[in-house]
Structure formats: C-alpha cells, structure tokens
C-alpha positions as CSV (number, residue, x, y, z in Angstrom):
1,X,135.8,215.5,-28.3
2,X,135.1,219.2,-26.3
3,X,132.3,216.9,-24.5
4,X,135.3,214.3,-23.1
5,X,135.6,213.2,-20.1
6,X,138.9,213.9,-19.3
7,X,139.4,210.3,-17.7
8,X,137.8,208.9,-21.1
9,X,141.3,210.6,-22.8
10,X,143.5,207.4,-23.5
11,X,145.4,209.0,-26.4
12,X,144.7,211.8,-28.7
13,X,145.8,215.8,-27.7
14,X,142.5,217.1,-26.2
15,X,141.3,220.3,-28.1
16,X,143.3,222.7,-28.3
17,X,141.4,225.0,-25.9
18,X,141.2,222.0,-23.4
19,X,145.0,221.5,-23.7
20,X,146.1,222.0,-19.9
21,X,149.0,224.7,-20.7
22,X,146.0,226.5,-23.1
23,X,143.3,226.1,-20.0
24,X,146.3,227.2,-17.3
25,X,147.2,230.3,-19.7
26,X,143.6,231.2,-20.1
27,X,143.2,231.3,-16.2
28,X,146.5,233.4,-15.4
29,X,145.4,235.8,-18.2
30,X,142.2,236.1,-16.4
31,X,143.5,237.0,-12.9
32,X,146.3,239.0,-13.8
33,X,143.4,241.5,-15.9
34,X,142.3,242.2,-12.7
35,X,146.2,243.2,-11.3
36,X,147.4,244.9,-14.2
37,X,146.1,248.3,-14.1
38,X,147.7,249.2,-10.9
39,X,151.0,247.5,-12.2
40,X,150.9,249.7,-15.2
41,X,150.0,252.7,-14.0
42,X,153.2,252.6,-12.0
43,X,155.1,251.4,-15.2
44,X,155.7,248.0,-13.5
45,X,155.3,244.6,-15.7
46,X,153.9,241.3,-14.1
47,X,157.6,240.1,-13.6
48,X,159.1,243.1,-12.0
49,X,155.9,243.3,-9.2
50,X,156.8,239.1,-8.8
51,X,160.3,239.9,-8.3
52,X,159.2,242.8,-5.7
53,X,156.5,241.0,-3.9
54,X,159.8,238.3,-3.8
55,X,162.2,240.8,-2.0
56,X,159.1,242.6,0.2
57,X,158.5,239.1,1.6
58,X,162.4,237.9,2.2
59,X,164.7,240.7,1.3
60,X,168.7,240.6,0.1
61,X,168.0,237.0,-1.9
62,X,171.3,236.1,-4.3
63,X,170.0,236.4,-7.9
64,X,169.7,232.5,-8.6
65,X,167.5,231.9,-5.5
66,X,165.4,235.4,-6.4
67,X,165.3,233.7,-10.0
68,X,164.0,230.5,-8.8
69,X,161.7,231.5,-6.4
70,X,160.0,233.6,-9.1
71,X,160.3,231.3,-11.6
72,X,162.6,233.3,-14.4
73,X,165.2,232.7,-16.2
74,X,168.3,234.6,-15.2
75,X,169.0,236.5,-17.8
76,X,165.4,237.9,-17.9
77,X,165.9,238.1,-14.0
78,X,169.0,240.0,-14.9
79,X,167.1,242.6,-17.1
80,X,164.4,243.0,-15.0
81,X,167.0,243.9,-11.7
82,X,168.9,246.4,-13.7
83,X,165.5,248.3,-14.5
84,X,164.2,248.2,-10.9
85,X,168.2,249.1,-9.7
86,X,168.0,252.2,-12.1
87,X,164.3,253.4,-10.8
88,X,166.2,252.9,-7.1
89,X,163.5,250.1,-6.4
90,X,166.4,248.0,-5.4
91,X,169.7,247.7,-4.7
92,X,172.5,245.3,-5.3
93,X,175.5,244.1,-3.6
94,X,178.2,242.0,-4.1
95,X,177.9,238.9,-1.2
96,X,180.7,240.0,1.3
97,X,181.2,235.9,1.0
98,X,181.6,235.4,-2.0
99,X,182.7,238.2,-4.7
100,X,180.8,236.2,-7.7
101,X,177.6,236.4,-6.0
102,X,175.1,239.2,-6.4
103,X,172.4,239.8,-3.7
104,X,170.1,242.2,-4.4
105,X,167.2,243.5,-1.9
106,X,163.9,246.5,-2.3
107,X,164.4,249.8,-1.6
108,X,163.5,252.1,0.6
109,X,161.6,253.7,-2.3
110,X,160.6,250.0,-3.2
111,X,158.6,249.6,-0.5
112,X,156.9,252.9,-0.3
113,X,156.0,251.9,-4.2
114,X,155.1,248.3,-3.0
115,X,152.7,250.1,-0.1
116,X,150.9,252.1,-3.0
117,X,150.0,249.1,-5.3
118,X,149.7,246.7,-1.9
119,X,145.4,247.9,-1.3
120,X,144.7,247.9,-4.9
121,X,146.3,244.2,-5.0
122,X,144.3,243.4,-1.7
123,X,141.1,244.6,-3.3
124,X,141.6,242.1,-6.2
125,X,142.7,239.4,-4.0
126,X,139.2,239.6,-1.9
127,X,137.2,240.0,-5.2
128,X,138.7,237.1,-6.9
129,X,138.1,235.2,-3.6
130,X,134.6,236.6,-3.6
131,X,133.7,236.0,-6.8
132,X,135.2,232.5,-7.2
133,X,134.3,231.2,-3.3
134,X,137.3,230.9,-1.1
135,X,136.9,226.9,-0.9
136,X,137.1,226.7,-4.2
137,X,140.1,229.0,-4.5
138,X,142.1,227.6,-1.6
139,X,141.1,223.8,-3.3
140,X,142.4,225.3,-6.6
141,X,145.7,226.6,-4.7
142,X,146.3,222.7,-3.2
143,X,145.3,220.9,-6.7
144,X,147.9,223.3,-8.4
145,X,150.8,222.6,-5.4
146,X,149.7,218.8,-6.1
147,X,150.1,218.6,-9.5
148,X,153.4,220.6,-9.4
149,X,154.5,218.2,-6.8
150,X,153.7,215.0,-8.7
151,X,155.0,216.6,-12.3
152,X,158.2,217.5,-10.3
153,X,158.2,214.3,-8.8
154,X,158.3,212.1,-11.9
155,X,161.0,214.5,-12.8
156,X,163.3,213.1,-10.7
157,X,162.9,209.2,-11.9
C-alpha cells in the first residue's frame, strides 16, 4: 500500500505515515527545527512567537480575532497572553467600546524582542526557500490555501 497512488485510494486509511494529518505534522515539525532555537533561547514557545508575529503585523487585535487569526483556542490564547503580559511583551486593555472585550497589543519591549529573533527567522526563511526552490514553496503555500479553502468550503454544506 506505501507504493499507492493516492488517486488509486478508493477506501482503506492510507499508512499511517502517509495519513495527511501524519505527512502535514511531519512537515511542520520539520520547519519549525529550523525556528526553534532562536525561539528558545529567548524562552519563547511556537505559539507565543505566532501570537507576536500576530500583533507585530496588526497590533491591539480583541482576544477572539488574535485567537482566530492564530489558530488557538482561547483559553490556551488566554494562557499564552498572561505570560507575554507578565514579561511586558504586551499589554492589555479593556475595549473603551465595550467593557467585556479585551484587546491586547506588543510592547514596546515586544518589538525590540521581535527585532532580535526577526534576522535569525529571515535567515531560515531564505534557507528553507533555498533549499526547497521558491516555486515549489510558493506552489506548496497555494495548494495548502486550496485545500483549506475547499475543506472549509464543504464545511459550510
């Protein structure tokens, strides 16, 4: 069955290791080898750079937009903001607008931290695109917004 076409599969699970949640977890695990060491040698996890990288990009986002734009649940999302709040990475504010609402936003000393890991992340970036072909990565960006579009899609029926 490993030899299997995919468009041959009419039925049975593929291999484990061919599963498509096994294969996409095998890739992520892959590329975020090369991001972690900078993460963790500023005692940041995957999640808390994601939600940074989030609020560098589009700052004071309420928690449930910040927790679906990085795709987390909101309690984790909730965790994750109170570490970064006590470091001072960000801050959080209660939406003039509406009192029930929580908007949170990086830090002055969020960015300067952002700034440090920012070349490392760069340099990973260019090698991954070096080493993979930057076709092939910008095809494997679109194939992965496709199939996230038609999965989502079918969703909705």
């Amino acid at each position: 069955m490993a030899n299997q076409k995919i468009s041959d599969r009419t039925g049975p699970l593929p291999d484990f290791n061919q599963s498509l949640p096994m294969s996409l977890l095998r890739a992520r695990e892959s590329v975020m080898r090369k991001f972690m060491p900078a993460l963790q040698a500023q005692g940041l996890s995957a999640q808390q750079w994601r939600v940074m990288r989030a609020l560098h990009e589009e700052s004071a986002q309420d928690l449930s937009s910040l927790a679906k734009r990085c795709y987390l649940l909101k309690p984790s999302l909730s965790r994750i903001i109170r570490n970064l709040e006590a470091r001072g990475i960000v801050h959080r504010l209660i939406d003039p607008r509406d009192q029930r609402v929580s908007v949170v936003s990086i830090s002055p000393e969020g960015i300067r931290l952002f700034q440090t890991i920012l070349p490392y992340s760069e340099s990973q970036y260019a090698h991954i695109t070096n080493t993979f072909g930057a076709e092939k990565l910008q095809q494997l960006y679109e194939l992965l917004e496709q199939l996230v579009e038609d999965l989502d899609d079918t969703d909705q029926e």
